[in-house]
N, C-alpha and C positions, 0 to 999 in steps of 0.2 A: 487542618485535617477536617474534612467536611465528616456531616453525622454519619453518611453511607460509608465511609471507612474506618468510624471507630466503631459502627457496629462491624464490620464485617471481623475489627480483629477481636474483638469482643466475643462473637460466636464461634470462631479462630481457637481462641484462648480458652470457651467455653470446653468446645468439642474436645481439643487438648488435653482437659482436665476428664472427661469423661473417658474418653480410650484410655488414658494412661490409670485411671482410677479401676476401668474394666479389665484392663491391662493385669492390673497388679493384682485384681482380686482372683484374675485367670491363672497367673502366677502361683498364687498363694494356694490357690485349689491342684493345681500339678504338683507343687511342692509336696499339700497336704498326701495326696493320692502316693506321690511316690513314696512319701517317709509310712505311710500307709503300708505300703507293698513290701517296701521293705524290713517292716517290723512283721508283717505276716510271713516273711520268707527266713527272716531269724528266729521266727516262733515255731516255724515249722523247720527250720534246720533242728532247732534245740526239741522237740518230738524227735526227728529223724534220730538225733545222736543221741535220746534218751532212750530210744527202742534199738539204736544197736549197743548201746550199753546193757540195757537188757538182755541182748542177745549173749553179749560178753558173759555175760553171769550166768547165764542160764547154760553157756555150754563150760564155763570153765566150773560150775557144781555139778557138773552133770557126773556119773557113775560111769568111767569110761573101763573096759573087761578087755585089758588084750589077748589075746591068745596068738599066739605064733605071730609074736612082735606088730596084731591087727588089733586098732582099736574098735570095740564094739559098743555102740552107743547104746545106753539104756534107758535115756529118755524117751520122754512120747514124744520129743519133737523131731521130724526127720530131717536131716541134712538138708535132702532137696525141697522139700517145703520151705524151709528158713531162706534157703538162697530165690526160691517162686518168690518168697513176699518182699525179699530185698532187693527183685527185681522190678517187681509194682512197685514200692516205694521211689525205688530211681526213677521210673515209670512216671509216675507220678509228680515229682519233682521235675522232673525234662516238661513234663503238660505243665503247668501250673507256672518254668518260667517261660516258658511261649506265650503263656494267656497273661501274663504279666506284660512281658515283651509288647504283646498284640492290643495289650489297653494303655499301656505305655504310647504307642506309636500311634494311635486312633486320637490320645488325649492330644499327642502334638499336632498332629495332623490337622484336628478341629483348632489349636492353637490358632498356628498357622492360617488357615480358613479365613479365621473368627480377625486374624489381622489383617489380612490383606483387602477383606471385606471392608473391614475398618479404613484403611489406606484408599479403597475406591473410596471408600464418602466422602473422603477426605478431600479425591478429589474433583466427584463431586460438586462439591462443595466449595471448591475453591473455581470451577469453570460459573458454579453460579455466582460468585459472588465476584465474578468476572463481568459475566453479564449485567448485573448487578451497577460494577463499577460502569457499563458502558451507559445504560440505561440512565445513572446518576448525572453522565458528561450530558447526554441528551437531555435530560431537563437542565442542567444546569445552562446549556447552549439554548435552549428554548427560551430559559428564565431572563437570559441577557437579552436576545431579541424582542422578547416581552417588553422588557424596560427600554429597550432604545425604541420600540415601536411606541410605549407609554411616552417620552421621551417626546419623541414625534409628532405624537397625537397634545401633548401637552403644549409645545411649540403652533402645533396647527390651531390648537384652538385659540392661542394669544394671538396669532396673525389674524384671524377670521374676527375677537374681539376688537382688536384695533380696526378691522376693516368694516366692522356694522359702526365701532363707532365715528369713521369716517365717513358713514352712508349719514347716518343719522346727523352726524353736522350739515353735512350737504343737504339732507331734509330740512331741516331749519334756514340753513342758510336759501333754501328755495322758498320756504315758506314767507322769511323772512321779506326776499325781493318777492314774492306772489301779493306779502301784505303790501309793500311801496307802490307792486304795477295798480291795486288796486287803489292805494291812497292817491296814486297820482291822477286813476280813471277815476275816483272820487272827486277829486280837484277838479279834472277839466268837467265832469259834468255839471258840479258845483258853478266854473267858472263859464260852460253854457249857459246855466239855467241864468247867473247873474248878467249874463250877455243878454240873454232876451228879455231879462226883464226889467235893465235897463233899456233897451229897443224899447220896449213895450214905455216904460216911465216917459221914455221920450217922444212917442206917439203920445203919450196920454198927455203932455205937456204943449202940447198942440191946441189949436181952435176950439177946434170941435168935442176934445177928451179930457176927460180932469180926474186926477188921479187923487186916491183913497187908502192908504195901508196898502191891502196888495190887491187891490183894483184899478181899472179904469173905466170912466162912466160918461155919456156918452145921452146928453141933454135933446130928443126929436123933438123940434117945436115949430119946423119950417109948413111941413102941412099933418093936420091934425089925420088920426089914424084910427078905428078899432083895437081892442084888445088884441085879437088873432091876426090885424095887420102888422099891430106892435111888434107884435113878438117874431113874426117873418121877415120885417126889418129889422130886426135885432141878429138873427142869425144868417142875413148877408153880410154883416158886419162883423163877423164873426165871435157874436155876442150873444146875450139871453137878454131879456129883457128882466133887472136889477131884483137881485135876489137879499133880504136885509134879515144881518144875522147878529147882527147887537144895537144896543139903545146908539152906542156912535155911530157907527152907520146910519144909523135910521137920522140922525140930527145930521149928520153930513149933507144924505140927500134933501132934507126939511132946504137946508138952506140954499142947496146948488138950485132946486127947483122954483124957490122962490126969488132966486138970481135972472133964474134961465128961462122964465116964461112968464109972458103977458100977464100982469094984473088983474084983466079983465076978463082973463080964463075961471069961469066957477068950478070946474070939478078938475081941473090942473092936470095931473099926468097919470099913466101906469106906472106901476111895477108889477113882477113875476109871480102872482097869485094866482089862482084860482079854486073853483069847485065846481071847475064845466062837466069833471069827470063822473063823478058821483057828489051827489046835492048835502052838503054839510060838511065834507072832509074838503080840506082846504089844502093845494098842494102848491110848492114853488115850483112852476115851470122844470128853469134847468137843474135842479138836486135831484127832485123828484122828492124831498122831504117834507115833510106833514107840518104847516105855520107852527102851530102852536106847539110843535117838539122841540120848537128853534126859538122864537122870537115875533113876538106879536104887538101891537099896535092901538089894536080896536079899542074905541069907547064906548062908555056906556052898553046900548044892548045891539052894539054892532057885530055880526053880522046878520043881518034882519032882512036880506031882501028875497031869501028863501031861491025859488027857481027861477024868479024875474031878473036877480041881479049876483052876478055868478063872478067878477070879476074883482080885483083888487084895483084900490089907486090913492093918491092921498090927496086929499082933500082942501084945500084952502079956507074955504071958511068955515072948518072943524078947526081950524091950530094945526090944519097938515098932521091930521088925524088918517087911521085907515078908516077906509069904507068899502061895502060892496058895491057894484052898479054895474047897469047892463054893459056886458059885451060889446053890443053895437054903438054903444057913446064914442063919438069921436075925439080922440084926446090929446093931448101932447104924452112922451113919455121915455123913461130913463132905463138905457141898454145896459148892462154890467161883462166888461172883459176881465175874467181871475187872471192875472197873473202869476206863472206856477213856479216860486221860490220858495 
């Protein structure tokens, strides 16, 4: 029994008790009214029959004088008077049961009214609680659609979690092959760059090239050159002329130069210094960085040649020390190829 119909018989049973309780107290008031009536109607029989009792006495003491067998009354009450007031009286009694009658018939009448009025509410009251019932099926038909629609919408959202979580594997799983395509493009550039720089090891293992950690170096001694031709030979050769960034390097080329060129050379070869640009700041050619940020050489209170002598090179009979010295000295001198691994 859903709640909408044990209220309805609840209010059923209420209303029930209220008519039937209205009912009875209607009852009990007609009852009252008529045991009412009828006590005033035997109240007033017993006056009626006490005033013609009275009347009995008063004519049968009365001093009646016949004369020629005629009775002559000698009362002061006359005949016809006594029969006028026991005409009113009857009179009166015919009025009185009419108006009895007539609150008699008005009490049932509103009775009657007062139930059938009752009987509309009643039904009423039952078309609403018809409505009621229909209204009750409509939500109750709403509430089920609700739930299978809940239902649906609960279903749709496990297919749609399944399906991000099958987007989101497939994310990974892309990422996953994104990182490989890249470890693999990693590899081959790796295994470029170890391509060329074997090439390159292999050029440098040649005559003319001799190779260093990840350089190759590259001895001109066939005809002696300037600084600034140096160095324009060095970058036909797709080279700088020899840039030196640790004390090994710097003893590497100490010895390739005193391999690689004439004995009888005094001031021996270039390397990649200078201070052509501005007089005191000392820069490596191909870095473009500042000697002394990197890696220096000089002894004593070298460099000392101020604006006369602008160039790097290393010196022989220093102990293959740095030194400055002009530009224009013709020299022998060492190219440097990085090899980029």
């Amino acid at each position: 029994m859903t709640k909408l119909s044990l209220l309805k018989y609840q209010f059923v049973f209420c209303m029930q008790i209220v008519f039937c309780s209205k009912l009875s107290r209607l009852e009990k008031r007609v009852d009252i009214m008529e045991q009412k009536m009828l006590n005033d109607a035997m109240a007033f029989r017993a006056d009626i029959y006490d005033i013609f009792e009275k009347l009995d006495n008063v004519l049968k003491n009365s001093s009646l004088n016949y004369i020629e067998n005629k009775p002559i009354v000698s009362s002061k009450c006359d005949a016809s008077e006594i029969e006028n007031v026991l005409l009113l009286v009857k009179k009166a009694v015919n009025e009185e049961k009419i108006n009895t009658r007539k609150v008699i018939n008005e009490l049932r009448t509103e009775f009657h009214r007062k139930i059938e009025r009752q009987m509309n509410q009643t039904k009423e009251t039952d078309i609403l609680f018809d409505k009621l019932s229909l209204v009750e099926e409509q939500i109750n038909s709403t509430a089920r659609e609700t739930l299978q629609n809940e239902e649906n919408i609960h279903d749709m959202r496990v297919t749609h979690n399944e399906l991000n979580n099958d987007i989101q594997s497939l994310i990974k799983l892309e990422e996953r092959n994104e990182d490989k395509a890249k470890d693999v493009d990693e590899n081959i550039k790796r295994l470029n760059k170890r391509y060329a720089f074997l090439s390159a090891r292999i050029d440098c293992n040649g005559k003319s090239w001799h190779s260093f950690e990840k350089s190759c170096y590259y001895v001109g001694n066939e005809v002696l050159l300037t600084w600034i031709q140096a160095n324009e030979k060095c970058k036909l050769l797709n080279a700088t002329l020899a840039e030196v960034e640790t004390e090994e390097e710097n003893a590497y080329l100490v010895e390739l130069a005193a391999k690689m060129t004439p004995a009888d050379q005094l001031y021996d070869v270039y390397i990649g210094g200078s201070d052509l640009k501005s007089e005191g700041e000392w820069i490596w050619e191909g870095s473009k960085r500042r000697i002394f940020d990197v890696f220096n050489n000089f002894k004593g209170n070298e460099p000392n040649g101020n604006r006369r002598e602008n160039c790097l090179h290393l010196i022989r009979k220093y102990s293959w020390n740095w030194n400055d010295i002009s530009c224009e000295t013709k020299l022998s001198y060492i190219c440097e190829k990085t090899l980029n691994y």
